[in-house]
mmCIF file as gemmi writes it, N, C-alpha and C atoms, coordinates in Angstrom:
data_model
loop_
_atom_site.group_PDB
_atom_site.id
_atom_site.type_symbol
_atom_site.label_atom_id
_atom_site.label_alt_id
_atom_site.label_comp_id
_atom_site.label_asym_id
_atom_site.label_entity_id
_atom_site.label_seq_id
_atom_site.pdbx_PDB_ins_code
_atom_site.Cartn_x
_atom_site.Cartn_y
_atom_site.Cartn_z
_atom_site.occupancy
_atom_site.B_iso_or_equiv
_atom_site.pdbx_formal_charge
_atom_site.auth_seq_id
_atom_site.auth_asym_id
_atom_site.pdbx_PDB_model_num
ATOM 1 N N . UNK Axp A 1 ? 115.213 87.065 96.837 1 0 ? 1 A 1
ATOM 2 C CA . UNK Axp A 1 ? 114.215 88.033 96.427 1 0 ? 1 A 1
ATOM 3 C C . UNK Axp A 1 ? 114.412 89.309 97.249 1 0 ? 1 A 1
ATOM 4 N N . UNK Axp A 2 ? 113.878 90.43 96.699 1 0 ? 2 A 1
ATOM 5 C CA . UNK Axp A 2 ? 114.253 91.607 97.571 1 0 ? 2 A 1
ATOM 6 C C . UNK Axp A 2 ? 113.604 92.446 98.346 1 0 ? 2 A 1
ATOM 7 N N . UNK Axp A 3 ? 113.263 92.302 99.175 1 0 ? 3 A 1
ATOM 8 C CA . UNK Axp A 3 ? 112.467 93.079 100.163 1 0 ? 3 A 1
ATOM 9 C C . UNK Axp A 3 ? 111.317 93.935 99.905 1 0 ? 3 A 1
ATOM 10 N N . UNK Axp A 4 ? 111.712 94.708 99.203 1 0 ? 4 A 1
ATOM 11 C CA . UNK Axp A 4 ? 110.568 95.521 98.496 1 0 ? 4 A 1
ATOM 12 C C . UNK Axp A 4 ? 109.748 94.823 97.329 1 0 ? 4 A 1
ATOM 13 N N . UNK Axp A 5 ? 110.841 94.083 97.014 1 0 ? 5 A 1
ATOM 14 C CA . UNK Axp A 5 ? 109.903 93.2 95.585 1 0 ? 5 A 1
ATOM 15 C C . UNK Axp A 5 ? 108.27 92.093 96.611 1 0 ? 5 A 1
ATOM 16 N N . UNK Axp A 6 ? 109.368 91.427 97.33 1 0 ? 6 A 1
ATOM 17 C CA . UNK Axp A 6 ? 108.366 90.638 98.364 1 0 ? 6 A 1
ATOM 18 C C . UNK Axp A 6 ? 106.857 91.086 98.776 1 0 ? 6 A 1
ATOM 19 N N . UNK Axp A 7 ? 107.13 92.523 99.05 1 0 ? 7 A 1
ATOM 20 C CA . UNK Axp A 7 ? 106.631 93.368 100.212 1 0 ? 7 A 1
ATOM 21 C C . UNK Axp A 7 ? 104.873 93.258 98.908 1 0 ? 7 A 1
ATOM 22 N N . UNK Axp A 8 ? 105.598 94.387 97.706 1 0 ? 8 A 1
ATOM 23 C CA . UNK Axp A 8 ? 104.834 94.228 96.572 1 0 ? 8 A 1
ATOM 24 C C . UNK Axp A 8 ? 103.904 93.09 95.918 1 0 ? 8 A 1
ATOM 25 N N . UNK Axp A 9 ? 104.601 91.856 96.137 1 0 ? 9 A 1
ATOM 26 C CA . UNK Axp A 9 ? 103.663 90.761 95.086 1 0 ? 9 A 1
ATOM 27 C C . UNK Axp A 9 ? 102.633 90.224 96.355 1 0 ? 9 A 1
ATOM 28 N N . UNK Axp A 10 ? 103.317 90.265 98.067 1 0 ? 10 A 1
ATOM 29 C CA . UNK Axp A 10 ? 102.122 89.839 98.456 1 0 ? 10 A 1
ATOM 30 C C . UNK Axp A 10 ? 100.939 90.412 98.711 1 0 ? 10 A 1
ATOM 31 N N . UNK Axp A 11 ? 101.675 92.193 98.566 1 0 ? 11 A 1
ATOM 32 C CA . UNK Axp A 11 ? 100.136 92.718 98.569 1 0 ? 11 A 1
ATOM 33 C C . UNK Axp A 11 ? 99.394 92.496 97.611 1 0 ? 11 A 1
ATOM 34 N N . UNK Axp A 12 ? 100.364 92.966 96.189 1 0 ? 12 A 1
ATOM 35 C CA . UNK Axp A 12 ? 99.493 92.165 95.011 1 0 ? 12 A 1
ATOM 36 C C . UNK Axp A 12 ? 98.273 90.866 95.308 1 0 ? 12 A 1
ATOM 37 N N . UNK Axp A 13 ? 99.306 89.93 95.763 1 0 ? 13 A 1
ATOM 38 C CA . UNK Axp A 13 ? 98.251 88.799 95.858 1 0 ? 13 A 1
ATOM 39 C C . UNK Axp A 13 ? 97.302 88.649 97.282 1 0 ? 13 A 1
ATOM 40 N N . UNK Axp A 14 ? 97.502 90.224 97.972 1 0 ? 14 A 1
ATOM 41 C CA . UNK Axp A 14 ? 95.986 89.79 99.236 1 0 ? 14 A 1
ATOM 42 C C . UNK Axp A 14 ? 96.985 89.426 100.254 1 0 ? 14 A 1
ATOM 43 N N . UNK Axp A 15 ? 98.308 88.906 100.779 1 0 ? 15 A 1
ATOM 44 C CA . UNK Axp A 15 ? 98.58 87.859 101.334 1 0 ? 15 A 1
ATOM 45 C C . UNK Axp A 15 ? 99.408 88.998 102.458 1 0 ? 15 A 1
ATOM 46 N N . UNK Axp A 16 ? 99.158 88.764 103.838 1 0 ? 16 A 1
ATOM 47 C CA . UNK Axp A 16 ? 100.226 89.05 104.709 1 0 ? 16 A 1
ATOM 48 C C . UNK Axp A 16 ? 100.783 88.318 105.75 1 0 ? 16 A 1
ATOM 49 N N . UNK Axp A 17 ? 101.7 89.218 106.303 1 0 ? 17 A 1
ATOM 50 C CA . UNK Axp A 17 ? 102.658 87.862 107.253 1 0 ? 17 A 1
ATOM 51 C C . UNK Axp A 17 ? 101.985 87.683 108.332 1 0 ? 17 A 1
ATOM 52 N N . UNK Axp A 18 ? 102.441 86.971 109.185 1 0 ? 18 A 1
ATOM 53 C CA . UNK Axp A 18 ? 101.96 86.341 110.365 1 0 ? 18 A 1
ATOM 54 C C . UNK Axp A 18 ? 102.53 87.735 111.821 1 0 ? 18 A 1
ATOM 55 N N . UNK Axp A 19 ? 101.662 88.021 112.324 1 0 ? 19 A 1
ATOM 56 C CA . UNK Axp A 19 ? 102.174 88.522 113.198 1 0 ? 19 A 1
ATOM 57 C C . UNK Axp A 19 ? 101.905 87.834 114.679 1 0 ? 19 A 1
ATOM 58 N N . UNK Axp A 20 ? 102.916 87.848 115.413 1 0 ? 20 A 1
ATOM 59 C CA . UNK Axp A 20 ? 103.066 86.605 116.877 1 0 ? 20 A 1
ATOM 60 C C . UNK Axp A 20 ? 102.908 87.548 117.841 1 0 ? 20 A 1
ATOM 61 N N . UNK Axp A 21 ? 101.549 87.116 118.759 1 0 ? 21 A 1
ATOM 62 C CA . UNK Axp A 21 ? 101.687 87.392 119.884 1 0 ? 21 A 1
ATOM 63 C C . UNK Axp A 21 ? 100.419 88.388 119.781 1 0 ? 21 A 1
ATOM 64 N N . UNK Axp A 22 ? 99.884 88.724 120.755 1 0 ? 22 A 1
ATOM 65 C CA . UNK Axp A 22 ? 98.513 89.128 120.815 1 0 ? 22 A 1
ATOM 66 C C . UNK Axp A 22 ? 98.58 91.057 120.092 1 0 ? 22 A 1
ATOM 67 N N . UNK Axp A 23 ? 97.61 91.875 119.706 1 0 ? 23 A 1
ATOM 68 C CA . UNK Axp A 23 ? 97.746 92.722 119.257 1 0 ? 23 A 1
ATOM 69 C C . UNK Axp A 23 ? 97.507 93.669 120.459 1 0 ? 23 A 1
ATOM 70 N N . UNK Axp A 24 ? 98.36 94.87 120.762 1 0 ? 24 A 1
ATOM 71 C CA . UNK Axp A 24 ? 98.458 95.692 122.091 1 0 ? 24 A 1
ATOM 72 C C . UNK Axp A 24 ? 97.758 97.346 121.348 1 0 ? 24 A 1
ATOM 73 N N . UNK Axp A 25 ? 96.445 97.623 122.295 1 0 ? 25 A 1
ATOM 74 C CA . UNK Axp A 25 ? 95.922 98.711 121.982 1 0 ? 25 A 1
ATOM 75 C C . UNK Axp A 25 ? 96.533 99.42 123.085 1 0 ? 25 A 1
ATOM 76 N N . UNK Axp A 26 ? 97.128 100.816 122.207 1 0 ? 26 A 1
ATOM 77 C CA . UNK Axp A 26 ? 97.98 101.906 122.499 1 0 ? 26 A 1
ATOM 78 C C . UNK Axp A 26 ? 97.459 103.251 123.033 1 0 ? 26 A 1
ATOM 79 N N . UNK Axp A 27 ? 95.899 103.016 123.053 1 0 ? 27 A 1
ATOM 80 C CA . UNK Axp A 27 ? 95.088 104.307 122.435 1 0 ? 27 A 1
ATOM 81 C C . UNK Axp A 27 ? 93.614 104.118 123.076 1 0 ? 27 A 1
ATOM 82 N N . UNK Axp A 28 ? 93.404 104.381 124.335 1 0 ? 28 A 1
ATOM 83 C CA . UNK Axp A 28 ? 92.326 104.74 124.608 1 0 ? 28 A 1
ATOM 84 C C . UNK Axp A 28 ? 91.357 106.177 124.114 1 0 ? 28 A 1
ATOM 85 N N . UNK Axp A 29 ? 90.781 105.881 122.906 1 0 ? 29 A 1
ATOM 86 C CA . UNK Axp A 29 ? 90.305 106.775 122.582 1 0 ? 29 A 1
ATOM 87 C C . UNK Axp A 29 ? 88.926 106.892 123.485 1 0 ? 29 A 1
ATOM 88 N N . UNK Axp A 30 ? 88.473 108.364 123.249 1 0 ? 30 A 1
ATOM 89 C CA . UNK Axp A 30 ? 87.074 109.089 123.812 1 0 ? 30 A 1
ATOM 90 C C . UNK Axp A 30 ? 86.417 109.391 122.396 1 0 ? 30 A 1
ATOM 91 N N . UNK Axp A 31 ? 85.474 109.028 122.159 1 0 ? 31 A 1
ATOM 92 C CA . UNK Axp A 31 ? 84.211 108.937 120.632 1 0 ? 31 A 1
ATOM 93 C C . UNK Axp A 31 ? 83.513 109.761 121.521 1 0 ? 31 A 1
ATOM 94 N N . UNK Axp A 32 ? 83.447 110.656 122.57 1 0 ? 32 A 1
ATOM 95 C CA . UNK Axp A 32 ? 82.131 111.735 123 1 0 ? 32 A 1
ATOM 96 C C . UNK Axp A 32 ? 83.173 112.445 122.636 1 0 ? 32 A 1
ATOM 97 N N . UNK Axp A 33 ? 84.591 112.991 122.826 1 0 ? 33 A 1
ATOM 98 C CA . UNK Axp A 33 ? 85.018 113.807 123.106 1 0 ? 33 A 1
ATOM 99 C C . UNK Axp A 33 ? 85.562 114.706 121.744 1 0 ? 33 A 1
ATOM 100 N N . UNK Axp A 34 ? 85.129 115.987 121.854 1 0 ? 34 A 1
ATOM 101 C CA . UNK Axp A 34 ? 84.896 116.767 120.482 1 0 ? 34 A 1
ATOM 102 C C . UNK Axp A 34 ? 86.404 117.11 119.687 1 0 ? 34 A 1
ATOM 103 N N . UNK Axp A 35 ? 86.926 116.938 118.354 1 0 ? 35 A 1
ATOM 104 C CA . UNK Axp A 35 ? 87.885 117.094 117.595 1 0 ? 35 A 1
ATOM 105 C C . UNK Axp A 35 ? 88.497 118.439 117.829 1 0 ? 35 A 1
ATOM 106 N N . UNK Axp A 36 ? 89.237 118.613 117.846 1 0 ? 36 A 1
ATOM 107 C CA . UNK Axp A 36 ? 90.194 119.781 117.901 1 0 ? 36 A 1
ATOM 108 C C . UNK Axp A 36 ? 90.334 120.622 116.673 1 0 ? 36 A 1
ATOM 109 N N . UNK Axp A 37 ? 90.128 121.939 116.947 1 0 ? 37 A 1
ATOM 110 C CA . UNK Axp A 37 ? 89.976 122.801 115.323 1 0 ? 37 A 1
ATOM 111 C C . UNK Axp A 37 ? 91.353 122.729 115.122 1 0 ? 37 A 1
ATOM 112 N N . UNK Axp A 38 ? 91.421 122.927 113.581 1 0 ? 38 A 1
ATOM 113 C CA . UNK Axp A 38 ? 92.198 122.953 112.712 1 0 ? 38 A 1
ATOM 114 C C . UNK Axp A 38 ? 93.016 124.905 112.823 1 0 ? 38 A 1
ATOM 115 N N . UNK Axp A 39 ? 93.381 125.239 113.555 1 0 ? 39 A 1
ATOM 116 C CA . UNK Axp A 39 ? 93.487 126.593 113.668 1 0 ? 39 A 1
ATOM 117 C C . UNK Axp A 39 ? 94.438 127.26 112.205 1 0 ? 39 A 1
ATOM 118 N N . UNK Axp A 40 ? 95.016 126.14 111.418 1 0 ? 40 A 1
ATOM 119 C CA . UNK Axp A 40 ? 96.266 126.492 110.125 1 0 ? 40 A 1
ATOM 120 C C . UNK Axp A 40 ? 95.587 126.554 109.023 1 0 ? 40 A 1
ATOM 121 N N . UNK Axp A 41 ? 94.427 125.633 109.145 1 0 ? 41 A 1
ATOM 122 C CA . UNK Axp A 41 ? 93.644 125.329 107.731 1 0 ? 41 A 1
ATOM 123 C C . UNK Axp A 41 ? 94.205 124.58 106.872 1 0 ? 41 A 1
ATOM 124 N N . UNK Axp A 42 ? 95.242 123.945 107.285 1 0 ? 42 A 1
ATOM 125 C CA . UNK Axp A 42 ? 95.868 122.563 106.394 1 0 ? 42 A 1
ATOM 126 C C . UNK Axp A 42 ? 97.125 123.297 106.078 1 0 ? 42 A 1
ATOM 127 N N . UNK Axp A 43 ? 97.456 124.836 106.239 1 0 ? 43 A 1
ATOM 128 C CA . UNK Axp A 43 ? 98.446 125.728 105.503 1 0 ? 43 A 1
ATOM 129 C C . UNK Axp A 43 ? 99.832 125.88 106.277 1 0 ? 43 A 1
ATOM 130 N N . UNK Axp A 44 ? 100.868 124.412 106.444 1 0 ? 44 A 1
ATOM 131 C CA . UNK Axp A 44 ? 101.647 124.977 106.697 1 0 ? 44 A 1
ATOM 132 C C . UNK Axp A 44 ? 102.852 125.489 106.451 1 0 ? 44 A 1
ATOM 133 N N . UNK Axp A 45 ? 102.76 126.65 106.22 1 0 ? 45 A 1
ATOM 134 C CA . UNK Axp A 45 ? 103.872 127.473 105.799 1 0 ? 45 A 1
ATOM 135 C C . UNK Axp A 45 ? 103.608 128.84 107.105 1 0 ? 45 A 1
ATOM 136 N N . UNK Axp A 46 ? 104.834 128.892 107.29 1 0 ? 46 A 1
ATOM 137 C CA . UNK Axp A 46 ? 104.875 130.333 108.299 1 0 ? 46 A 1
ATOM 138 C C . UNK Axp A 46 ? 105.598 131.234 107.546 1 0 ? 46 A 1
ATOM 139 N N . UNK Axp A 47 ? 105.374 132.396 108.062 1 0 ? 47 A 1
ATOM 140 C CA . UNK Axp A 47 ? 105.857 133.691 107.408 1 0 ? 47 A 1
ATOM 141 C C . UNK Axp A 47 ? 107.232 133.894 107.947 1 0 ? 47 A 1
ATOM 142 N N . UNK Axp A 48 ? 107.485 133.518 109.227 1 0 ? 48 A 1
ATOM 143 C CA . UNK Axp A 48 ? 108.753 133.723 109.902 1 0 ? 48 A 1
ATOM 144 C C . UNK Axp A 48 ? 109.164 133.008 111.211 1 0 ? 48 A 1
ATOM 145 N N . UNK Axp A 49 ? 110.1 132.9 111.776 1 0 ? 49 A 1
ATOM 146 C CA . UNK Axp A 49 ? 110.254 131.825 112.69 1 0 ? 49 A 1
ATOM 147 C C . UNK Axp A 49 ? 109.376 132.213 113.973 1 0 ? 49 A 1
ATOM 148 N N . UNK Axp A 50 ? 109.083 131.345 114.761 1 0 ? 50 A 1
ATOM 149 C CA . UNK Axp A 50 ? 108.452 131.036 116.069 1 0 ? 50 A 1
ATOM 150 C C . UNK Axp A 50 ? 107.161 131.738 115.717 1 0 ? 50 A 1
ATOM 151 N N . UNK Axp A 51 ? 106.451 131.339 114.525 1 0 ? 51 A 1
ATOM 152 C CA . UNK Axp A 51 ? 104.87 131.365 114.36 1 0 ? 51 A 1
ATOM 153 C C . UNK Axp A 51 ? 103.71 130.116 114.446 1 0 ? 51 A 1
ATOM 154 N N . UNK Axp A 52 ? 104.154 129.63 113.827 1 0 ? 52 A 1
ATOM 155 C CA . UNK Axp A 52 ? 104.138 128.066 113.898 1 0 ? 52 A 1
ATOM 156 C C . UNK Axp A 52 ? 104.936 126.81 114.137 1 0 ? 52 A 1
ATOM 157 N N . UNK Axp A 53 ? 103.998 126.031 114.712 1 0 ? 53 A 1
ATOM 158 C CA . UNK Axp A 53 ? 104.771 125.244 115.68 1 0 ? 53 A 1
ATOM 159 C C . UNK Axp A 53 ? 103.575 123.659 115.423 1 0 ? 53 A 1
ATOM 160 N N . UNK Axp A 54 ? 104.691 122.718 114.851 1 0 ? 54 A 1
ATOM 161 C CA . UNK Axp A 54 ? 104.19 121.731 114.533 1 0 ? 54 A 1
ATOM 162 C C . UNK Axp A 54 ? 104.535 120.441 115.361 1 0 ? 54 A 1
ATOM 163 N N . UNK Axp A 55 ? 103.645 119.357 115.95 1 0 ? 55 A 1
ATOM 164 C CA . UNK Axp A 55 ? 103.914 118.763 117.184 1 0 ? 55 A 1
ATOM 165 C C . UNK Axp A 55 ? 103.525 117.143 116.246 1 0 ? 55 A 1
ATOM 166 N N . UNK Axp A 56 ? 104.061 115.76 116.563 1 0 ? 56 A 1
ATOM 167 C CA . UNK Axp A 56 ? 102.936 114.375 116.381 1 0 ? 56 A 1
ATOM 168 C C . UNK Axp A 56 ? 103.372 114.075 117.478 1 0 ? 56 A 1
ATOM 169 N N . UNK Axp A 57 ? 103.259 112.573 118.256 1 0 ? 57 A 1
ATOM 170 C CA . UNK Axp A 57 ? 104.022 111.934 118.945 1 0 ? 57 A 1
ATOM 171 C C . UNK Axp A 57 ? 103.644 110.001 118.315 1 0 ? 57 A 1
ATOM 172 N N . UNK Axp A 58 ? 104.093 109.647 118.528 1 0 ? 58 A 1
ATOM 173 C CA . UNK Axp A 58 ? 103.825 107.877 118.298 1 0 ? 58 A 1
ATOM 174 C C . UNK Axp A 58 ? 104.705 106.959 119.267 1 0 ? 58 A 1
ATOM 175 N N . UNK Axp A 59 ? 103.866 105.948 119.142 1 0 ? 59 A 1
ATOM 176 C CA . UNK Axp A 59 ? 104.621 105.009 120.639 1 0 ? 59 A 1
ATOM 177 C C . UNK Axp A 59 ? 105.653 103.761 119.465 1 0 ? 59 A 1
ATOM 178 N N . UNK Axp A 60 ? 106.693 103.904 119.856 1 0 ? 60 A 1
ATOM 179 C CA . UNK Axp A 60 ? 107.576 103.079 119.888 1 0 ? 60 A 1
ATOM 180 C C . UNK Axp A 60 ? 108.002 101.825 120.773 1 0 ? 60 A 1
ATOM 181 N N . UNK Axp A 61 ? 107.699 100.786 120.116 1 0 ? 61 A 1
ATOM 182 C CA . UNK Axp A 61 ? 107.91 99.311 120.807 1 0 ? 61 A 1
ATOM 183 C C . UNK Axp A 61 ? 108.94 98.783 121.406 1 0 ? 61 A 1
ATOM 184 N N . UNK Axp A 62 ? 109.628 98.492 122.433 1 0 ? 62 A 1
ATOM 185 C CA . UNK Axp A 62 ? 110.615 97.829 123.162 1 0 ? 62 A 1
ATOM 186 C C . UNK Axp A 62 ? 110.832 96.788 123.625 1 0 ? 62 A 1
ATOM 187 N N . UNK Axp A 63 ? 111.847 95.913 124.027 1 0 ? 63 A 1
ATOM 188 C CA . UNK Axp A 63 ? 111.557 94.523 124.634 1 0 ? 63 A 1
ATOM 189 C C . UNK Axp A 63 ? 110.73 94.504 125.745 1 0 ? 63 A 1
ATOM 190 N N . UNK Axp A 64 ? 110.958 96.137 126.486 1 0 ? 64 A 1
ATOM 191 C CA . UNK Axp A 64 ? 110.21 96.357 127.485 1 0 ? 64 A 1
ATOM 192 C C . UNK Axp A 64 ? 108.707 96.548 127.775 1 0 ? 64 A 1
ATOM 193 N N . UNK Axp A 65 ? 108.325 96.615 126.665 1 0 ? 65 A 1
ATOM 194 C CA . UNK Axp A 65 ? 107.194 97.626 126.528 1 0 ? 65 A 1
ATOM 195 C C . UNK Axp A 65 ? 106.919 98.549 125.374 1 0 ? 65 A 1
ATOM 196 N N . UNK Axp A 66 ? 106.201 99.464 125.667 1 0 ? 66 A 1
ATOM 197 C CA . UNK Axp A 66 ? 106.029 100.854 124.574 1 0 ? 66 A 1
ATOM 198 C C . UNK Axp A 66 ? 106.956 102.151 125.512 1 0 ? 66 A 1
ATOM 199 N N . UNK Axp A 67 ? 107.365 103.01 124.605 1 0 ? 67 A 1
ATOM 200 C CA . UNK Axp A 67 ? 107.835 104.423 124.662 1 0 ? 67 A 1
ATOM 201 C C . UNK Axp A 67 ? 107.23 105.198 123.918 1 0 ? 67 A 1
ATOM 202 N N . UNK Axp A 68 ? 106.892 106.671 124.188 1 0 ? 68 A 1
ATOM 203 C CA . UNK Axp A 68 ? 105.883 107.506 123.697 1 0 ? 68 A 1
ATOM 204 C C . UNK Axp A 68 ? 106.989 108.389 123.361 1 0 ? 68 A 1
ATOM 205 N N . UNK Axp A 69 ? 107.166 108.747 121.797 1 0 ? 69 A 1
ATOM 206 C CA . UNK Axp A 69 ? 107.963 109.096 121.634 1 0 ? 69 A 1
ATOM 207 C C . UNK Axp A 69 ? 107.496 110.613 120.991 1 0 ? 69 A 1
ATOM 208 N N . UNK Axp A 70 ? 107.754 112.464 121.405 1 0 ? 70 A 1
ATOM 209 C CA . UNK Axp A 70 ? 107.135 113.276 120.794 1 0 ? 70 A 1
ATOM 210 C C . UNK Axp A 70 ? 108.131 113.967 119.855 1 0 ? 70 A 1
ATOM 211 N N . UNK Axp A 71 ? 107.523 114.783 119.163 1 0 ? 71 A 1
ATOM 212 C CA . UNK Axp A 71 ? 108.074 115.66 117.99 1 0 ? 71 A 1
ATOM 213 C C . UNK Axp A 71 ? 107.631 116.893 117.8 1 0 ? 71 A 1
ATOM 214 N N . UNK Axp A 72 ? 108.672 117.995 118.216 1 0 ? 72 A 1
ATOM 215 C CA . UNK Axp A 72 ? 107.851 119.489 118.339 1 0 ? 72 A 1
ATOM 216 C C . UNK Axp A 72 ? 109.028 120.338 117.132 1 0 ? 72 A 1
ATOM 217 N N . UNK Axp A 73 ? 108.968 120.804 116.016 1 0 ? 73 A 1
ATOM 218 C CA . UNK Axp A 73 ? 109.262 121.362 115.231 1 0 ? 73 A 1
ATOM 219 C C . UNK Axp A 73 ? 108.662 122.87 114.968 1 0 ? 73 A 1
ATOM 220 N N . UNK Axp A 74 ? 109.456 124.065 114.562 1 0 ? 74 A 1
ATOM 221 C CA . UNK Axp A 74 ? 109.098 125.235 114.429 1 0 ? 74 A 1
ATOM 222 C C . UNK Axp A 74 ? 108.967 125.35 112.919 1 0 ? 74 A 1
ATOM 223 N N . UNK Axp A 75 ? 108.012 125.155 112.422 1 0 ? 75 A 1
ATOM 224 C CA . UNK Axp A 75 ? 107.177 125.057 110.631 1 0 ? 75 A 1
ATOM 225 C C . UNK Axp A 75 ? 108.314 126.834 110.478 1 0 ? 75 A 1
């Protein structure tokens, strides 16, 4: 069967895999601490280079541990 087909019928049917080993929170969040404005308005397109500047980061899993991995791109 093929991977993607798999992936498909068990969501279809509700069903997921087993995951081993306890679940690791990555993310001490702050719920007082106030959201960050949106300064683009959802709009990104720049007019010309080094105007905008688009950043994520996400943690990547290792035998070791986690790695925090970032991403800084010029939109």
């Amino acid at each position: 069967m093929l991977p993607v087909a798999q992936c498909r019928l068990m969501r279809d049917l509700g069903l997921q895999g087993v995951v081993r080993g306890r679940p690791v929170k990555t993310t001490a969040s702050d719920k007082a601490a106030p959201c960050p404005l949106d300064h683009v308005n959802r709009q990104f397109k720049a007019t010309r280079p080094n105007v905008l500047w688009l950043s994520d980061f996400t943690y990547v899993a290792t035998w070791t541990g986690f790695v925090c991995v970032a991403f800084v791109i010029d939109a």
